[in-house]
N, CA, C and O atoms as CSV, one atom per row, in Angstrom:
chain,resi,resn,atom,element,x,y,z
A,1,UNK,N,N,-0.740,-12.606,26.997
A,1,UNK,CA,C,-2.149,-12.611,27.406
A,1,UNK,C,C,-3.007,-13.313,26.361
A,1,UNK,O,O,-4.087,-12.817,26.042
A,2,UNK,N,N,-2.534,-14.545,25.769
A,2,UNK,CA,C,-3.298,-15.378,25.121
A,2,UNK,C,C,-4.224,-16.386,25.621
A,2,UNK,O,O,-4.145,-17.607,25.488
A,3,UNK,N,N,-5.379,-15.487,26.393
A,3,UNK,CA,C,-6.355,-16.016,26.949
A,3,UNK,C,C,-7.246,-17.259,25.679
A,3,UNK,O,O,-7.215,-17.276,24.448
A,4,UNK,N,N,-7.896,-18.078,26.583
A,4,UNK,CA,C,-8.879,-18.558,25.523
A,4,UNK,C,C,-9.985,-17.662,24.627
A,4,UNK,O,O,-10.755,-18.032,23.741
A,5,UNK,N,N,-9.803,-16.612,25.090
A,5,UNK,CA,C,-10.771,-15.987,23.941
A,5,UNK,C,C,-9.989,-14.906,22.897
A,5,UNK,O,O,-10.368,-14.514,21.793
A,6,UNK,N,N,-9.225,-14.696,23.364
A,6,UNK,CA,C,-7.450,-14.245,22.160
A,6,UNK,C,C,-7.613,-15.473,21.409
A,6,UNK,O,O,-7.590,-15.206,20.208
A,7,UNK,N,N,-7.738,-16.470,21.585
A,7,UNK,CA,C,-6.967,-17.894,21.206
A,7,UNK,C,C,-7.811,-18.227,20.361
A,7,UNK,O,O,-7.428,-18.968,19.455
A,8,UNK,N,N,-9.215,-17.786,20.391
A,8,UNK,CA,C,-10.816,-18.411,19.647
A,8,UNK,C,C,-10.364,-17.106,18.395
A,8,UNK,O,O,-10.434,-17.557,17.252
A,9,UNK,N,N,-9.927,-15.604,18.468
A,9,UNK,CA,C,-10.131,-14.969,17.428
A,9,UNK,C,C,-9.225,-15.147,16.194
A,9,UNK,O,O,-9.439,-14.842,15.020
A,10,UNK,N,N,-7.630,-16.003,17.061
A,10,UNK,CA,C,-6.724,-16.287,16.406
A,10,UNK,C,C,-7.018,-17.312,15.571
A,10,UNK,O,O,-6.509,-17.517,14.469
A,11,UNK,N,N,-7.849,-17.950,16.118
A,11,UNK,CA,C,-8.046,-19.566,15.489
A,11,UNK,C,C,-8.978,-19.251,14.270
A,11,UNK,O,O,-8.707,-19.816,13.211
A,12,UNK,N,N,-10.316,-18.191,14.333
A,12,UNK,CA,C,-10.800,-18.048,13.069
A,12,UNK,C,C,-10.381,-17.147,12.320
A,12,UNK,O,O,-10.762,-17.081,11.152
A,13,UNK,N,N,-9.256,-16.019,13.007
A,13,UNK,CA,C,-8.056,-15.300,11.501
A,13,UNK,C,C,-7.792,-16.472,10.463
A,13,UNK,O,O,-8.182,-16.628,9.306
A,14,UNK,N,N,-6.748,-17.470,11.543
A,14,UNK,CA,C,-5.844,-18.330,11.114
A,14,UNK,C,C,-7.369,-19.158,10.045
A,14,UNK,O,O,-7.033,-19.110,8.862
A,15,UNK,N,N,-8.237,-19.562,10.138
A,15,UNK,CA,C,-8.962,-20.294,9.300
A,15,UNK,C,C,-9.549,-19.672,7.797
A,15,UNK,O,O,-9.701,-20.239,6.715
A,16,UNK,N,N,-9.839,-18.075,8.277
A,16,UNK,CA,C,-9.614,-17.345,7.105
A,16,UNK,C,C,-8.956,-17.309,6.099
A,16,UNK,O,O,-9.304,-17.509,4.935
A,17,UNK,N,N,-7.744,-16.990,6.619
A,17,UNK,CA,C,-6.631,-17.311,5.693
A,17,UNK,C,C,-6.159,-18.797,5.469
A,17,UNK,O,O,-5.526,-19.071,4.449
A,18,UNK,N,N,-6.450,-19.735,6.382
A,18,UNK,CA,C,-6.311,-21.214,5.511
A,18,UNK,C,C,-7.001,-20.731,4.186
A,18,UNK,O,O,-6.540,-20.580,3.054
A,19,UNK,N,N,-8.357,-20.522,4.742
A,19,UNK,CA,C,-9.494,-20.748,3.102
A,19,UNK,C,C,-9.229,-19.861,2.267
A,19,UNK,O,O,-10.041,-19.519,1.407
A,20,UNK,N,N,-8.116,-19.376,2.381
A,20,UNK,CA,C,-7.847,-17.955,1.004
A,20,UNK,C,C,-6.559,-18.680,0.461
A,20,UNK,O,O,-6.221,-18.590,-0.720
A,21,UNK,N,N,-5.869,-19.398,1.395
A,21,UNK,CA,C,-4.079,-19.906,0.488
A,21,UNK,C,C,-5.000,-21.033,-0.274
A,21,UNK,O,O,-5.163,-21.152,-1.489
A,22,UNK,N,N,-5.570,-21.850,0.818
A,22,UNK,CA,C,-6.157,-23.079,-0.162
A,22,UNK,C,C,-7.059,-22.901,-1.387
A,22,UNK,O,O,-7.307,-23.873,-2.100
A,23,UNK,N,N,-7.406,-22.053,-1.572
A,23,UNK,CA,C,-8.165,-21.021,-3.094
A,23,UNK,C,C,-7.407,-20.927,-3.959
A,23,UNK,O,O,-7.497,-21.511,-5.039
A,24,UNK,N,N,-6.413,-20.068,-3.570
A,24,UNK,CA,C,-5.261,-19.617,-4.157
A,24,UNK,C,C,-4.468,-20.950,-4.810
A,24,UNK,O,O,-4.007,-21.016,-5.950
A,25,UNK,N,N,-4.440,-21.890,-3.876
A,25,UNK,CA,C,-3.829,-23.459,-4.929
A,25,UNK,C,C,-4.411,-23.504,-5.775
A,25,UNK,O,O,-3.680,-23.429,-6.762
A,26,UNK,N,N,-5.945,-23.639,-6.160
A,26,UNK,CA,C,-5.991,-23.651,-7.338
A,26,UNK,C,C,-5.949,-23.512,-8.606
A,26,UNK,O,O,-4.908,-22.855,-8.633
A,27,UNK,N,N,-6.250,-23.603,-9.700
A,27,UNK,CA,C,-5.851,-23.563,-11.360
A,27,UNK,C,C,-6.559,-21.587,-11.059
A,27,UNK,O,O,-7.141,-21.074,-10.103
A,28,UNK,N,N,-6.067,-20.994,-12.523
A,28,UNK,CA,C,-6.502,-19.754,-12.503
A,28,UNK,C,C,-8.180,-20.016,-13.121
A,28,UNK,O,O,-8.976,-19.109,-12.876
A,29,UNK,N,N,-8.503,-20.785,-13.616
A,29,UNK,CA,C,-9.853,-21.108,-14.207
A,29,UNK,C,C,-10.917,-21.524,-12.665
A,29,UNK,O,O,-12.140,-21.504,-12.526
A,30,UNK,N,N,-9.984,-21.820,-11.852
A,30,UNK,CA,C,-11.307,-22.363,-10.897
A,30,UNK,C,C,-10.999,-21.161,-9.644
A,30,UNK,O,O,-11.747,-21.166,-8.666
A,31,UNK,N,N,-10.221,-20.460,-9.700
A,31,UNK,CA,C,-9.759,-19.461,-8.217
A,31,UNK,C,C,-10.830,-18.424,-8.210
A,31,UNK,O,O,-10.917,-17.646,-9.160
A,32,UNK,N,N,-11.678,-18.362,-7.167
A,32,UNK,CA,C,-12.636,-17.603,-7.253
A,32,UNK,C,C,-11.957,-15.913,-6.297
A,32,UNK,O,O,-12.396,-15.748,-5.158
A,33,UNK,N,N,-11.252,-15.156,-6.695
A,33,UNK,CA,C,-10.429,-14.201,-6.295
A,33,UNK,C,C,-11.051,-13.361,-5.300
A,33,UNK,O,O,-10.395,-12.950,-4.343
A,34,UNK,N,N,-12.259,-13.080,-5.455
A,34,UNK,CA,C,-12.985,-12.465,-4.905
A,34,UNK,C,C,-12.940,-12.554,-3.157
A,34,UNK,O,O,-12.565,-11.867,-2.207
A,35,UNK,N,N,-13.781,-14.278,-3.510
A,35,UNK,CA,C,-13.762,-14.604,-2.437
A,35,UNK,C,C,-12.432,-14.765,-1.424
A,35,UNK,O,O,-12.349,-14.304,-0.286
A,36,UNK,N,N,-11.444,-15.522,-2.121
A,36,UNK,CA,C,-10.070,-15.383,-1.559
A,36,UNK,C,C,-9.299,-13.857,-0.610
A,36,UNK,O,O,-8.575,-13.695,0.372
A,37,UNK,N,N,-10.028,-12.959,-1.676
A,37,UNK,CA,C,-9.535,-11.461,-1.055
A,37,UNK,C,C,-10.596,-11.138,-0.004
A,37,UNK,O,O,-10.323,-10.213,0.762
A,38,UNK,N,N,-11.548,-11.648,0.117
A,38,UNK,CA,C,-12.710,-11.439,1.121
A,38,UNK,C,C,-12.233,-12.081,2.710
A,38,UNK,O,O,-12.325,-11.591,3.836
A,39,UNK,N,N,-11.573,-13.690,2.108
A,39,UNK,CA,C,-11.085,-14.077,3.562
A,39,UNK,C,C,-9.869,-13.419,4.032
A,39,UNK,O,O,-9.896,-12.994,5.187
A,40,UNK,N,N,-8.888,-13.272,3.394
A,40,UNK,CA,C,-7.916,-12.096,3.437
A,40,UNK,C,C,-8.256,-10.834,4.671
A,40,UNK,O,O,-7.895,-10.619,5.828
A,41,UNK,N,N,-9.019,-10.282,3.822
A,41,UNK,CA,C,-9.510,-9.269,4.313
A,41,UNK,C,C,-9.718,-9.650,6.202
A,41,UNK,O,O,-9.250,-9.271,7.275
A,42,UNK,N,N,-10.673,-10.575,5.703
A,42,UNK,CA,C,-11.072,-11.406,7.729
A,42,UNK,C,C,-10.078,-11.366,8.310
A,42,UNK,O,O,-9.812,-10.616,9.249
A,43,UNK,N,N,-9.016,-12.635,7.542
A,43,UNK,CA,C,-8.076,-12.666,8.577
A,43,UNK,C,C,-7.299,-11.140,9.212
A,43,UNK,O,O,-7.088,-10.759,10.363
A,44,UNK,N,N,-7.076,-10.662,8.162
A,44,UNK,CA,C,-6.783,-9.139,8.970
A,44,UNK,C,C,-7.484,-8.488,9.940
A,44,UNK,O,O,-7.090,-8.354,11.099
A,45,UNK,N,N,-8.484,-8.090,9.509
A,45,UNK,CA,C,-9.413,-8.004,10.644
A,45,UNK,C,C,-9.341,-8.232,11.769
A,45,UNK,O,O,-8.887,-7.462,12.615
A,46,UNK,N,N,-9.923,-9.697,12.021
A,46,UNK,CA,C,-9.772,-11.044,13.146
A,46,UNK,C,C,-8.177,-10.422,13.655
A,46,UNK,O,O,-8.279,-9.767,14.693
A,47,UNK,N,N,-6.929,-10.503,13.181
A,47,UNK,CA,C,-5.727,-10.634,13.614
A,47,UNK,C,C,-5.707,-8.904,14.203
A,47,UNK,O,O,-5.285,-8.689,15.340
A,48,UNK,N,N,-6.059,-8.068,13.569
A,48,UNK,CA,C,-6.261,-6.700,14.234
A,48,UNK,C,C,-6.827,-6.723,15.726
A,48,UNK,O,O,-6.245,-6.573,16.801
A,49,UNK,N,N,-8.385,-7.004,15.364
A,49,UNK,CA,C,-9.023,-7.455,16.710
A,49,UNK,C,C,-8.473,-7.691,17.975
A,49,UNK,O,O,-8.388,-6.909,18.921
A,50,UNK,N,N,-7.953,-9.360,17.849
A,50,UNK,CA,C,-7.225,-10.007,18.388
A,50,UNK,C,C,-6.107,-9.029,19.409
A,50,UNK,O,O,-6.043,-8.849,20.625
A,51,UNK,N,N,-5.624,-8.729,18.704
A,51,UNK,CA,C,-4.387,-7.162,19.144
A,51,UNK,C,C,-5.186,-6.403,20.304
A,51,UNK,O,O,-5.097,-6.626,21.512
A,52,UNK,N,N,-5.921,-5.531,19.711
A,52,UNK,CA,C,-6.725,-4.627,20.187
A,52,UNK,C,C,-7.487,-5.339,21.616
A,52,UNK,O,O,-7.362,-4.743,22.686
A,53,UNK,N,N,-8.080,-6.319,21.567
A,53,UNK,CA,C,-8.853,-6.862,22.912
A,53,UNK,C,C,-7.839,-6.906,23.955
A,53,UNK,O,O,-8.079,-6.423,25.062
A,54,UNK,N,N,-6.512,-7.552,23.630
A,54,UNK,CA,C,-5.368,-7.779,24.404
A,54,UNK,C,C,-5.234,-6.646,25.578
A,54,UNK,O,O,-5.050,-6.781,26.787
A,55,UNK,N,N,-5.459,-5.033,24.456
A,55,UNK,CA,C,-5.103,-4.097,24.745
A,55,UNK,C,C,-6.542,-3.144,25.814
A,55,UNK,O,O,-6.468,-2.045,26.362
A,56,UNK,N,N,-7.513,-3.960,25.768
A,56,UNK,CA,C,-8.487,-3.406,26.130
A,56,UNK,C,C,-9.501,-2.427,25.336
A,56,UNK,O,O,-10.349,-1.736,25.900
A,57,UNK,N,N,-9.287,-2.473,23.960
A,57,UNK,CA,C,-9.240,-1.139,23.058
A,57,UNK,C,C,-11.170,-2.257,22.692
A,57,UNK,O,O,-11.466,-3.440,22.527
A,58,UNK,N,N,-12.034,-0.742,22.745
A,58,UNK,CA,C,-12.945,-1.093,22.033
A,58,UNK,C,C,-12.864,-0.802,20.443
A,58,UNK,O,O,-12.260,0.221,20.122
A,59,UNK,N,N,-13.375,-1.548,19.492
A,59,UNK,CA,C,-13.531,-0.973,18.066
A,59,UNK,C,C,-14.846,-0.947,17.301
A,59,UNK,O,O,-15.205,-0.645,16.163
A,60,UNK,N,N,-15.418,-1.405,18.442
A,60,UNK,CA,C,-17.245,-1.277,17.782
A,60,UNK,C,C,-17.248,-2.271,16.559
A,60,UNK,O,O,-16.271,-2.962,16.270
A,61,UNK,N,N,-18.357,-2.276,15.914
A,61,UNK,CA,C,-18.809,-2.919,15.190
A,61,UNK,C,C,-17.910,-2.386,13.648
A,61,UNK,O,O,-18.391,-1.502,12.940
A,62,UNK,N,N,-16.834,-2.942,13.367
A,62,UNK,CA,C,-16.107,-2.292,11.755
A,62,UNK,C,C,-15.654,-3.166,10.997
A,62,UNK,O,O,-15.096,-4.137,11.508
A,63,UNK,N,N,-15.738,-3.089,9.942
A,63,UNK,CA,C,-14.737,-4.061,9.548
A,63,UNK,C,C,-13.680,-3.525,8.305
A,63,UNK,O,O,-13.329,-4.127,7.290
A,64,UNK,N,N,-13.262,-1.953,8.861
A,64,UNK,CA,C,-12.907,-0.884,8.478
A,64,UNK,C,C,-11.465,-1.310,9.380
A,64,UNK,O,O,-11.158,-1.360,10.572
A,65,UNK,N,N,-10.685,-1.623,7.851
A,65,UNK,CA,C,-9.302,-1.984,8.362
A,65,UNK,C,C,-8.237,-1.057,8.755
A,65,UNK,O,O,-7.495,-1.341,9.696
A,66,UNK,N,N,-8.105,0.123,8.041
A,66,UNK,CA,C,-7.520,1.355,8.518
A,66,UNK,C,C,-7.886,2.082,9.433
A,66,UNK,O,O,-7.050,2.813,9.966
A,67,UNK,N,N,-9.002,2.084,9.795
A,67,UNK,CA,C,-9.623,2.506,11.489
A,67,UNK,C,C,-9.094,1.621,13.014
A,67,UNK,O,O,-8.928,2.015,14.169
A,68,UNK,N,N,-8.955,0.385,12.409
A,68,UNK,CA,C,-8.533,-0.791,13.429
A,68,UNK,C,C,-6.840,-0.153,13.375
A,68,UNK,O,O,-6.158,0.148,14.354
A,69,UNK,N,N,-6.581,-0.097,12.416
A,69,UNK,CA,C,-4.723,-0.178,12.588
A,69,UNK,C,C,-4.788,1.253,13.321
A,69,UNK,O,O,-4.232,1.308,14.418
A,70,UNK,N,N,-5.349,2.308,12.877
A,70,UNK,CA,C,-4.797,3.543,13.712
A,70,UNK,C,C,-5.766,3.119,15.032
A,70,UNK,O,O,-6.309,4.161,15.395
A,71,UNK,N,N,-6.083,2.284,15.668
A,71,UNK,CA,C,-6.607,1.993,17.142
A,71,UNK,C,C,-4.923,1.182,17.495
A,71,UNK,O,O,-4.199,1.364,18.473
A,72,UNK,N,N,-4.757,0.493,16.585
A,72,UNK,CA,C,-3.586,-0.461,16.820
A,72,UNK,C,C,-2.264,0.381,17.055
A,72,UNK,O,O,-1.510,0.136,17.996
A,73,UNK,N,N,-2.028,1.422,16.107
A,73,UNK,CA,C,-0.880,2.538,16.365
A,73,UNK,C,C,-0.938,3.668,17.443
A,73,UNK,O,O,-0.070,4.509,17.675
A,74,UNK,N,N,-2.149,3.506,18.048
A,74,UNK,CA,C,-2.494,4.429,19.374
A,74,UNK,C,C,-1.874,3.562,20.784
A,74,UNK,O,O,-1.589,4.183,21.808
A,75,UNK,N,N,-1.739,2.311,20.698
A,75,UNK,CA,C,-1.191,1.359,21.231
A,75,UNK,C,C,0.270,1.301,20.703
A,75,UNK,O,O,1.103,1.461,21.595
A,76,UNK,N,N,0.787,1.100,19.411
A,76,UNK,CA,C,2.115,0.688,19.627
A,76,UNK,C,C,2.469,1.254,18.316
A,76,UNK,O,O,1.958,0.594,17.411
A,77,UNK,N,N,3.177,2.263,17.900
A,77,UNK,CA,C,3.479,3.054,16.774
A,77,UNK,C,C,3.901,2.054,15.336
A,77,UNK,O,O,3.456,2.192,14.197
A,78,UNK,N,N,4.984,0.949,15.874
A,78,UNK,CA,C,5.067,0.005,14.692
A,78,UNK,C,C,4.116,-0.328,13.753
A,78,UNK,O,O,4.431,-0.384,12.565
A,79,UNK,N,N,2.816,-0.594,14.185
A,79,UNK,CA,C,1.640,-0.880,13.466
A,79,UNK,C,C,1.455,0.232,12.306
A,79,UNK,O,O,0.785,-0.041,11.309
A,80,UNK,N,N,2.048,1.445,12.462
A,80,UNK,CA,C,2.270,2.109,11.241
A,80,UNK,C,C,2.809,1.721,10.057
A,80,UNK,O,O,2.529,2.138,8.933
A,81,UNK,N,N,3.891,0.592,10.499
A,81,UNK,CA,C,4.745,0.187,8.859
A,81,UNK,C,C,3.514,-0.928,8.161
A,81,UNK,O,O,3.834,-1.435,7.086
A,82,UNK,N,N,2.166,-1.301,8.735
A,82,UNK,CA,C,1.486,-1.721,7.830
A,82,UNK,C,C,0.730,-1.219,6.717
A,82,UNK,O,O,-0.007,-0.245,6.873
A,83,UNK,N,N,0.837,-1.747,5.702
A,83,UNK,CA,C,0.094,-1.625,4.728
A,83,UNK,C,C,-1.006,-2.072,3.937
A,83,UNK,O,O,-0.685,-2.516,2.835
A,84,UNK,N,N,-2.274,-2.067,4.231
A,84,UNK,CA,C,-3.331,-3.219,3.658
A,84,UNK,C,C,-4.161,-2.809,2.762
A,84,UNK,O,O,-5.343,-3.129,2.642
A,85,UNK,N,N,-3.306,-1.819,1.879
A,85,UNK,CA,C,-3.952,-1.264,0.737
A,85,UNK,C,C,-5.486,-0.891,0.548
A,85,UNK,O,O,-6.140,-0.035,1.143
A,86,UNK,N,N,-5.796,-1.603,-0.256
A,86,UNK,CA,C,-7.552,-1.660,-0.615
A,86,UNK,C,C,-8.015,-2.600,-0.376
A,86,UNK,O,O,-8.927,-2.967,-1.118
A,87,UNK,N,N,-7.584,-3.543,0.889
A,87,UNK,CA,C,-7.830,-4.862,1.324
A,87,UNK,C,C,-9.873,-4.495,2.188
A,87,UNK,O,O,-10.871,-5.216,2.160
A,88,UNK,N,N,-9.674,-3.251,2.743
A,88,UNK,CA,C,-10.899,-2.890,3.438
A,88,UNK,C,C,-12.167,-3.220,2.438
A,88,UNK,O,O,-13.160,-3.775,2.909
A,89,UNK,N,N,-12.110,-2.895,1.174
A,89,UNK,CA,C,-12.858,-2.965,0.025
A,89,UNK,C,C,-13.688,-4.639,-0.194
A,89,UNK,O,O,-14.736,-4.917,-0.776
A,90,UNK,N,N,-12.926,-5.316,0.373
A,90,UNK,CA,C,-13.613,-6.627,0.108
A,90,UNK,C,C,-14.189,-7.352,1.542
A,90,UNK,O,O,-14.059,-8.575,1.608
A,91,UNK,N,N,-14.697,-6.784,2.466
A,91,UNK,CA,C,-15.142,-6.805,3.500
A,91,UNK,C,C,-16.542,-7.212,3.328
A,91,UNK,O,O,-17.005,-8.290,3.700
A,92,UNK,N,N,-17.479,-5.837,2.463
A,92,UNK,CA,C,-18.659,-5.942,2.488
A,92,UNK,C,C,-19.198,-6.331,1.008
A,92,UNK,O,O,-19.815,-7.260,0.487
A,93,UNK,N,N,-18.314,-4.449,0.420
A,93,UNK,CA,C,-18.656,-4.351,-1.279
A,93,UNK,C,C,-18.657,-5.346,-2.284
A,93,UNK,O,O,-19.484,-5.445,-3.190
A,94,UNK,N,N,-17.530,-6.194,-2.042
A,94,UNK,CA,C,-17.565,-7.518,-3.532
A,94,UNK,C,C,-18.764,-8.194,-3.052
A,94,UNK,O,O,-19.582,-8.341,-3.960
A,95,UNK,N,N,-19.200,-8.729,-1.743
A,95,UNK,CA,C,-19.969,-9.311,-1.112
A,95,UNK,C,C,-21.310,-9.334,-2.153
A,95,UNK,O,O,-22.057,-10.312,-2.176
A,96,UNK,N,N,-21.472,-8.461,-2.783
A,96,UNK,CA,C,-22.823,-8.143,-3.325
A,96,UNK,C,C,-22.875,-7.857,-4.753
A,96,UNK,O,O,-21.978,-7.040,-4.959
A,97,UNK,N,N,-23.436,-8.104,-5.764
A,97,UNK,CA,C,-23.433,-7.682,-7.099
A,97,UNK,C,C,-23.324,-5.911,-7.391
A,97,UNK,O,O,-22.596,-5.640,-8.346
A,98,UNK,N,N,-23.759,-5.085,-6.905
A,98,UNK,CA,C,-23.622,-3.579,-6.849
A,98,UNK,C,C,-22.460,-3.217,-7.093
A,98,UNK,O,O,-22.181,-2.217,-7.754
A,99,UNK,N,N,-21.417,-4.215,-6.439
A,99,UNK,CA,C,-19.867,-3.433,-6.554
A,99,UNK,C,C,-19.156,-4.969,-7.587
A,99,UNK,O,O,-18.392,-5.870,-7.242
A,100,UNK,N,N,-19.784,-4.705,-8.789
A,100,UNK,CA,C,-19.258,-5.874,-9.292
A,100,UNK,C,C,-17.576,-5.764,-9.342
A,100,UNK,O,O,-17.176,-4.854,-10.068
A,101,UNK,N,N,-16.674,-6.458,-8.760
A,101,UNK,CA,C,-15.363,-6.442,-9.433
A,101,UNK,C,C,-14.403,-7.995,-8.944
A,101,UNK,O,O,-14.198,-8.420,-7.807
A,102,UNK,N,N,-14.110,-8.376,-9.826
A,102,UNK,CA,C,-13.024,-9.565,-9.765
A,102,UNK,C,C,-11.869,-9.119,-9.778
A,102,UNK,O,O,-11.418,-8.542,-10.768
A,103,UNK,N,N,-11.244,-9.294,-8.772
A,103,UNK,CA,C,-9.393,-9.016,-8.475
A,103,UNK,C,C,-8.739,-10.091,-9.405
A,103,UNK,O,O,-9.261,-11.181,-9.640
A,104,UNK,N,N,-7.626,-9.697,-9.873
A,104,UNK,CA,C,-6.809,-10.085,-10.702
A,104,UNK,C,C,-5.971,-11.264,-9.720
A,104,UNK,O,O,-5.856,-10.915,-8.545
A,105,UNK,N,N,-5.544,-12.238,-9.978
A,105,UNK,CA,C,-4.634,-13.089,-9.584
A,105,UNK,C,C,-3.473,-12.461,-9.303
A,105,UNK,O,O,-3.159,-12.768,-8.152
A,106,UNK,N,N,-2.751,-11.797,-9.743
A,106,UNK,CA,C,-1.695,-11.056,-8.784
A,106,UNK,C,C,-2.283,-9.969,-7.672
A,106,UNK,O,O,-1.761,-9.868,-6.562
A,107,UNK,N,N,-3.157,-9.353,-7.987
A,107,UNK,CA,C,-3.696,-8.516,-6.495
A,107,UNK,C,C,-3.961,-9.650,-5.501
A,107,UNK,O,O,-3.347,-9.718,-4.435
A,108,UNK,N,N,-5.000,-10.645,-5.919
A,108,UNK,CA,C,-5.517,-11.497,-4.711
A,108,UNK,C,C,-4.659,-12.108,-3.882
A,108,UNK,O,O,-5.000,-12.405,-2.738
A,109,UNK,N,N,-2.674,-12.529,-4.672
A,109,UNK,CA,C,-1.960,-13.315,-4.331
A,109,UNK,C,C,-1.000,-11.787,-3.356
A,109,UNK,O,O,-0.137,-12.049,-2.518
A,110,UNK,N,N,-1.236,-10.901,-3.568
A,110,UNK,CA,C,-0.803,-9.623,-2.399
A,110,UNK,C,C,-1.520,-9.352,-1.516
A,110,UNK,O,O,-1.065,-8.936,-0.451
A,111,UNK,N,N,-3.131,-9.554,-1.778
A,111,UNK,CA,C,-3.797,-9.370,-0.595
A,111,UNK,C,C,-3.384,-10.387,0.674
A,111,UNK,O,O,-3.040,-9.991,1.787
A,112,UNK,N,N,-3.509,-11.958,0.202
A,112,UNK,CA,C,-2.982,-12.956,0.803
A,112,UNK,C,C,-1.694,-12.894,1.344
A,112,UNK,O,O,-1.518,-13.584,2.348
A,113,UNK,N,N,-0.641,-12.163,0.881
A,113,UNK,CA,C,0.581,-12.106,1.416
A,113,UNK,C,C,0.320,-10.911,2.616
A,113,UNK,O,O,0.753,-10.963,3.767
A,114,UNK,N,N,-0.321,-10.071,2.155
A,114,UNK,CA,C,-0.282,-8.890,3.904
A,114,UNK,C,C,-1.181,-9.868,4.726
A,114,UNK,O,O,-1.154,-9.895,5.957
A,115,UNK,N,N,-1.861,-10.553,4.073
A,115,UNK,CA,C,-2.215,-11.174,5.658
A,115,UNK,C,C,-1.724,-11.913,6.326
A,115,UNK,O,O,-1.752,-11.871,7.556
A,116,UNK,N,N,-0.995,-13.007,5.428
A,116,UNK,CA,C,0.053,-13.306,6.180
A,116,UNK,C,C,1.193,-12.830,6.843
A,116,UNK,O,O,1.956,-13.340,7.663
A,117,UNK,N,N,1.118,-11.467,6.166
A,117,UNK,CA,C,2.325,-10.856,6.833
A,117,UNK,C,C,1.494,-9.900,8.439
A,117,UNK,O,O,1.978,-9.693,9.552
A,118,UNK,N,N,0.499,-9.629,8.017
A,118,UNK,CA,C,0.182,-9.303,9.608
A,118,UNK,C,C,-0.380,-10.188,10.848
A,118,UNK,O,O,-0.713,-9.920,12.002
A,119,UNK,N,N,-0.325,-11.419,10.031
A,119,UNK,CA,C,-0.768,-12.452,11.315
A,119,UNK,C,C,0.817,-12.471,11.613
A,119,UNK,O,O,1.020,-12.286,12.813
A,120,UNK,N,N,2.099,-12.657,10.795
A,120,UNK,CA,C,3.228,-12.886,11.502
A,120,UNK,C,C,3.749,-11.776,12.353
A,120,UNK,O,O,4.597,-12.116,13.178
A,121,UNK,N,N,3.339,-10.244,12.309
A,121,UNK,CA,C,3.341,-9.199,12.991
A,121,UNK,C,C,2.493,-9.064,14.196
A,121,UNK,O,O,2.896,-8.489,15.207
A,122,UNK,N,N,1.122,-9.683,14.071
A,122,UNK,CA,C,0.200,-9.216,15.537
A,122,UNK,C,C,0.773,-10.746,16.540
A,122,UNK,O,O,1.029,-10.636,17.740
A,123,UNK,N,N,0.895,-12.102,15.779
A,123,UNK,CA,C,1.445,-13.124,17.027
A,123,UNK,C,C,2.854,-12.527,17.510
A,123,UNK,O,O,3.088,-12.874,18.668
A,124,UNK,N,N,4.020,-11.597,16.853
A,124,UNK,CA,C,5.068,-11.643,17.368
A,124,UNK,C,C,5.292,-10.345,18.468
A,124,UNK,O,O,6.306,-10.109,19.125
A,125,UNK,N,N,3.840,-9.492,18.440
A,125,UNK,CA,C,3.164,-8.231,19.209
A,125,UNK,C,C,2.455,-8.925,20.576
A,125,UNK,O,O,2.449,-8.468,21.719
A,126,UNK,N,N,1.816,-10.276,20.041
A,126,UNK,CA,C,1.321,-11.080,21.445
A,126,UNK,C,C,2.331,-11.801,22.287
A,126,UNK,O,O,2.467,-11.882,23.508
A,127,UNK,N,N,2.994,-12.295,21.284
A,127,UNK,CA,C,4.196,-12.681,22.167
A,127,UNK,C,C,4.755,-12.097,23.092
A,127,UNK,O,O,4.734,-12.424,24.279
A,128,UNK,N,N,5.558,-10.743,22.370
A,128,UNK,CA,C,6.162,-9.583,23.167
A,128,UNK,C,C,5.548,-9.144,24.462
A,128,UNK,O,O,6.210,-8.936,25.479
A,129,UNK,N,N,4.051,-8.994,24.356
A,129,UNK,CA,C,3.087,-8.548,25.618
A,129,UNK,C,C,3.323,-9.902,26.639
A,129,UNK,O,O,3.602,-9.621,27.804
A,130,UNK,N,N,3.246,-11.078,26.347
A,130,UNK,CA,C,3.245,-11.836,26.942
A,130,UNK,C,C,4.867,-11.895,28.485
A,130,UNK,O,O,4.984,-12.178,29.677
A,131,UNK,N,N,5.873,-11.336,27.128
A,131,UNK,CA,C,7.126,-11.544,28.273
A,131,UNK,C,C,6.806,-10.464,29.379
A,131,UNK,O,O,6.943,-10.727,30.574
A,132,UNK,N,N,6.430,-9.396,28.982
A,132,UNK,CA,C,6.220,-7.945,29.470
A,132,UNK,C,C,5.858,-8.288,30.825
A,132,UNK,O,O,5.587,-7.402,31.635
């Protein structure tokens, strides 16, 4: 059920996370981590979403990543073996000077890996619906 509007949320996950690997190429002097873990964060999101509309599932206005996955595990229990740590944290909070904090180059380069690892989990969940 990869309608064109599945297809529009996939396309700005997938751009999220372009703009977080392509960050991540750079030198440790110019990688702005923050931001990198911020698109991270989106693409999860976005790739949660994505899932959830498929499914008919409303999620309101969140960008509360552990609220989305247990909408996602009310649908299909697997979504339990995810893990997106303290990825929710860079949604709003870094966003703003109040929550000053710079992620370390190895956190930012794990945040980036669950997202890639759940965009390769929610397309192989769309797929599956699709044969169904």
């Amino acid at each position: 059920m990869k309608d064109g509007y599945i297809e529009r949320w996939l396309i700005k996950a997938d751009n999220d996370l372009k703009v977080a690997e392509n960050e991540l190429k750079l030198s440790v002097e110019d990688m702005v981590t923050d931001a990198i873990c911020f698109h991270a964060q989106q693409a999860v999101e976005k790739y949660l979403k994505a899932y959830l509309i498929t499914k008919n599932i409303d999620f309101g206005r969140t960008h509360n990543l552990e609220f989305l996955l247990k909408l996602c595990t009310g649908q299909d229990p697997e979504f339990q073996q995810i893990d997106v740590k303290d990825l929710s944290f860079y949604a709003v909070q870094v966003r703003y000077p109040d929550e000053f904090y710079i992620p370390s180059v190895d956190e930012t380069q794990e945040y980036v890996e669950i997202a890639r690892s759940v965009r390769k989990f929610v397309l192989e969940k769309l797929e599956d619906n699709e044969q169904d």
